[in-house]
N, C-alpha and C positions, 0 to 999 in steps of 0.2 A: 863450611856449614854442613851439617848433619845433622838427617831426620830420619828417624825409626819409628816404627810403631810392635808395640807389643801387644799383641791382640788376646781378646777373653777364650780360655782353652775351651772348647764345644765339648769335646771329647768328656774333658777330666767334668765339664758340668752335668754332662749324660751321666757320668757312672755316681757320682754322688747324689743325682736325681733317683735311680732306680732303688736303690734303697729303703727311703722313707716311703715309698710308693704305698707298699702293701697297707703300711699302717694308718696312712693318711684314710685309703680308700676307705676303709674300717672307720674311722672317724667318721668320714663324710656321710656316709652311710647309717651309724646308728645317731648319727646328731642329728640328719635329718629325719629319721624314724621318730625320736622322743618331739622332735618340734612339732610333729602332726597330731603326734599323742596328746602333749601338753596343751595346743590349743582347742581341740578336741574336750580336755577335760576343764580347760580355763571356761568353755563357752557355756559345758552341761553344768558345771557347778558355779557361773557366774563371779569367780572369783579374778579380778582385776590382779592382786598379786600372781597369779599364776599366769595369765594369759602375758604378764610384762615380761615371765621368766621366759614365755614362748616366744617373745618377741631375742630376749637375751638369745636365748638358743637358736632363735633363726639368724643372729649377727656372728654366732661363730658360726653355723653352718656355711654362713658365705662365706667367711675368712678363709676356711678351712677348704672349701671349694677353691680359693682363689689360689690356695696357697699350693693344691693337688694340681690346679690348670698352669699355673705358674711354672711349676717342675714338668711338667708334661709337655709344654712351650720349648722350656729350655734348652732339651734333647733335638729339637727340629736345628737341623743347619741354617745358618745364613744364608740369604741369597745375595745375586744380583741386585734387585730387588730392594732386598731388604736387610742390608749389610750387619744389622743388628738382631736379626731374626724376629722371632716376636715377643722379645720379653715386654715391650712396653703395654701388651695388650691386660698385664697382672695390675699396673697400677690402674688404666681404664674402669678394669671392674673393679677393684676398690674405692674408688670415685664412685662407681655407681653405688656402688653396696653402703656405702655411708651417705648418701645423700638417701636411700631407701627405708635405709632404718633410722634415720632420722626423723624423718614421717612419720614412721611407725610409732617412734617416742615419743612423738609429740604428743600424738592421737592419745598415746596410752594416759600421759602426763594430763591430756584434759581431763579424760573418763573420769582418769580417781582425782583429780579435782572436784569433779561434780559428785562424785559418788561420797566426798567428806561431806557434804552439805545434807545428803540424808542417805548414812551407812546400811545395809544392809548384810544378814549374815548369809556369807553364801554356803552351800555343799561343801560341807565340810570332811566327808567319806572320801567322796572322788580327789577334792585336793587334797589330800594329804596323799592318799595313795598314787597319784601320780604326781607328786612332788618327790616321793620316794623313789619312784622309776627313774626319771631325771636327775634323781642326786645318783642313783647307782648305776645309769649309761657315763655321767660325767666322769667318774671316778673311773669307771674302766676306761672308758677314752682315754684319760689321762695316763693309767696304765701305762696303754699302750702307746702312746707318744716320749713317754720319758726315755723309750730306751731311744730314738733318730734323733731325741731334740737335743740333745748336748751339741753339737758338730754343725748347727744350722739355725743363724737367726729368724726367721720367718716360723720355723719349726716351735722355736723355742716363745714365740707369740701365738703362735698357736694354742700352745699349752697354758698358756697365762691364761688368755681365754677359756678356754675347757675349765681351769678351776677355778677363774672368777663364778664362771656360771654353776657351777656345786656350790660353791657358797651362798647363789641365790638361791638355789633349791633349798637349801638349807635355812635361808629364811624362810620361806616360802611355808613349807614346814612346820619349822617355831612358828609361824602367825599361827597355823591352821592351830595348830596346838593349844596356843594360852585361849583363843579365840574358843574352842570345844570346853575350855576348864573354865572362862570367864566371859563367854557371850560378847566381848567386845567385836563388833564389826568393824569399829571404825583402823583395827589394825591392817586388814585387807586392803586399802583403799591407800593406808602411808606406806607400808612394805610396798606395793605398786609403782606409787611416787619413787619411792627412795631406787629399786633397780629402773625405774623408765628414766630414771636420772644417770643412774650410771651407763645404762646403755648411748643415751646421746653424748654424753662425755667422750666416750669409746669412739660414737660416730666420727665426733668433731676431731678429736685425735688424725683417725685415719682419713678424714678428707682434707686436712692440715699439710696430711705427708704425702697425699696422695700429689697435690696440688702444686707443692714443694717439688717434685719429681717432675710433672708435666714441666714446670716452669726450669727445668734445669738445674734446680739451685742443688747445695753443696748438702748432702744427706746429714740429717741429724744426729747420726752418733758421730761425725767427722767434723773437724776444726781444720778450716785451711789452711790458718797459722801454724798449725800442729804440723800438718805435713810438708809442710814447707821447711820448718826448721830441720826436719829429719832430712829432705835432701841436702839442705846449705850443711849439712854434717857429714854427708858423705865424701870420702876423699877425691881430690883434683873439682871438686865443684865452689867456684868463689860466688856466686851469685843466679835466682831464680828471679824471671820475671815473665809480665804475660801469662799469668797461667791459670788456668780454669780446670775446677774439680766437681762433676755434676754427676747423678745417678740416672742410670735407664732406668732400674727397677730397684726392687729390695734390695737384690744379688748381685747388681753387676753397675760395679761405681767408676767413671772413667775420669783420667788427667792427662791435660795438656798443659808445654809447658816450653820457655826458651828457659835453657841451664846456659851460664858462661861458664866455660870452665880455662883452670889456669892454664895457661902458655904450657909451663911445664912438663903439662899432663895431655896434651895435646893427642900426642899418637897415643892415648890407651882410649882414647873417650869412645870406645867399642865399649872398654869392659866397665867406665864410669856409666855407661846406658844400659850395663846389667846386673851392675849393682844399686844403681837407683830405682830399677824394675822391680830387683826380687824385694829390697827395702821396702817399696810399696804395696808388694803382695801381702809380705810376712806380716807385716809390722799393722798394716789400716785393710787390708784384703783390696786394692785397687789394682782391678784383674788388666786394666785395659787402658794403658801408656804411651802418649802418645811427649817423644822426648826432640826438641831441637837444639842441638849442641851448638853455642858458638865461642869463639876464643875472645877471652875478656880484653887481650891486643888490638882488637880490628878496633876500628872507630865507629863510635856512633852516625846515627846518619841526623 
């Protein structure tokens, strides 16, 4: 009987962290600048569609925060301690950050409920022109995230975020607009609805996965079925059992596993434990393998 482990590279996480650094900060940075603006302009010009976009934009600023503290975690070594370092502290705050803006959608979701019952038109100067700011922060953000986010899931949710929210600005916008051409108020108040709705959608999403991850379970873009058939297809491996495939974080997805392998193949089960490693890096990114070999001969107990 043989057991290995192959552990998450710190190193190769550090260098692929430093990268998107620069641009993240930039992000975090002008997305939280436009969110102080926008509600700032949502409160002078009383416009509910604008103040939900400030709401949208403070849920990617925390995304985007989490996903800057996330990578900045990642670089720290494991300890004694804390064998895993601290990536689990990225899903924490996403827990927190959706149960926060949850609130916040809600609250917004009553307002322009109440506010359909007797619309009013708000400042229609101010929203427009800071609805324009926020569509032109969003678009460079996104910019500037497309070139790191190819190479990195978290990254690359990021940037869904970022141009979700330009297309809220962009409604936000078209309201103020037909709204100055046709005096309807009552569009203020459904634009509002329609992003306070998408923002809790978004919540509910991320406190789903956040939840998912506390609880151990098998991450969402992974089928256990799926990687299981991939080891039972590697050579000298007859059979997987006992095995468990859970996430610490976004980034770092671990499995445990009893492999029988055949009589045969006996003295290589070195190299059938490095190729069922790297199979699980390349293939599903599963950094962190934890493999016990046993010979399908012995008897069960």
């Amino acid at each position: 009987m043989d057991r290995e482990v192959y552990p998450v590279n710190s190193h190769a996480h550090a260098e692929d962290g430093r990268r998107p650094l620069s641009a993240l900060g930039f992000a975090v940075g002008l997305t939280g600048l436009v969110f102080v603006v926008e509600l700032w302009g949502g409160l002078r010009s009383g416009s509910l569609a604008l103040l939900s976009d400030a709401g949208h934009m403070l849920m990617d600023f925390l995304g985007l925060l989490i996903t800057l503290a996330a990578l900045r975690f990642s670089t720290r070594p494991a300890s004694a301690r804390r064998t895993f370092g601290l990536h689990r502290l990225e899903v924490l705050a996403a827990a927190a950050n959706g149960l926060l803006v949850s609130c916040l959608a809600g609250a917004l979701l009553w307002e322009s409920a109440l506010r359909l019952r007797r619309p009013s038109l708000p400042a229609l100067a101010p929203m427009m022109g800071v609805a324009a700011v926020g569509l032109a922060a969003n678009l460079l953000v996104a910019a500037r995230l497309r070139g790191v986010a190819r190479s990195d899931l978290n990254l690359r949710g990021a940037l869904l975020h970022v141009t979700s929210d330009a297309l809220a600005s962009v409604g936000v916008l078209g309201a103020a607009l037909l709204m100055r051409a046709t005096g309807w108020a009552v569009l203020d108040p459904l634009v509002g609805i329609g992003i306070a709705a998408a923002i809790l959608i978004n919540a509910f999403r991320l406190l789903r996965d956040a939840v998912n991850l506390l609880l151990e379970g098998v991450p969402r873009h992974l089928r256990l079925d799926d990687v299981l058939a991939a080891v039972r297809a590697v050579p000298g491996v007859s059979d997987v059992s006992d095995s468990h495939l859970w996430g610490l974080c976004s980034h770092v997805v671990s499995l445990s596993a009893h492999v029988e392998v055949d009589p045969a193949r006996w003295n290589d089960q070195r190299q059938i434990q490095r190729d069922i490693a790297d199979l699980l890096k390349e293939r599903f990114a599963i950094g962190h393998v934890t493999l016990q070999l046993e010979n399908r001969a012995w008897p069960r107990p």
